[in-house]
N, C-alpha and C positions, 0 to 999 in steps of 0.2 A: 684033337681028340686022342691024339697020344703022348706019352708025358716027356716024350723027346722035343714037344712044340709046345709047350704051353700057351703061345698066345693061338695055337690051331683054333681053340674053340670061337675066339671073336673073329678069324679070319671066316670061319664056317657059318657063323652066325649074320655076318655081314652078308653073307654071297645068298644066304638062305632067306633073308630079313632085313629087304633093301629097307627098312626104318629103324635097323639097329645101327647104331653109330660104331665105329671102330674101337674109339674108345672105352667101349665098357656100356655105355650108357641109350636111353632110348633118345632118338630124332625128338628133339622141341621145335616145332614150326613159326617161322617168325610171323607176327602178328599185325595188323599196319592200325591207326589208330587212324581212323576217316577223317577226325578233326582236325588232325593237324596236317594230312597229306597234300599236301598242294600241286600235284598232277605232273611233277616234274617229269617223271620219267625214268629217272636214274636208277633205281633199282632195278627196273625192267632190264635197261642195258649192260650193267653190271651182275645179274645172279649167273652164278655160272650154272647153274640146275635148269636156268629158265622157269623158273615155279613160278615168277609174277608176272603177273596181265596188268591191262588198267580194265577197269569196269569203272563206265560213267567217270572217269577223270579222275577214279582216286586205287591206287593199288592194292591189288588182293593177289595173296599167295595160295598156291596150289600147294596145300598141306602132303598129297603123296609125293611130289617132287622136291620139296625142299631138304636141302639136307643138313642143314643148321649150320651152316658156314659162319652166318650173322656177318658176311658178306655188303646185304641192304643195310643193315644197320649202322655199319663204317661209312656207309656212303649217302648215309640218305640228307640230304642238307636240311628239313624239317624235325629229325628228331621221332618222325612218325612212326618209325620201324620198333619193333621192340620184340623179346622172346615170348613166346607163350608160358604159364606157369602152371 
């Protein structure tokens, strides 16, 4: 907020608006595609937000917790992970 920082404003923005990303830009929440999820697990164990559960054997993300790492998506062995658009 002062022109001595210029990136103050996304540091401010971040700390004010945990769904503003650092980079500039708003949180895309990763998305799981039911059909093709097959209950592995692994994203569970791997998000470092903790945003996904399983429900009924197939993963859903907790849209205020995620923080677009795309994390699940590097790791998901089904492909079922994807960003939101």
């Amino acid at each position: 907020m002062t022109r001595d920082y210029p990136g103050s404003i996304a540091i401010f923005n971040w700390i004010s608006y945990p769904q503003y990303r650092k980079s500039g830009g708003y949180v895309v929440p990763a998305k799981v595609d039911k059909e093709l999820c097959v209950g592995c697990e692994t994203c569970v164990d791997e998000c470092p937000g903790e945003a996904i559960t399983m429900n009924d054997g197939i993963a859903k993300v907790d849209k205020e917790k995620c923080t677009d790492c795309q994390t699940c998506i590097d790791v998901c062995p089904s492909a079922a992970m994807s960003m939101e658009e």
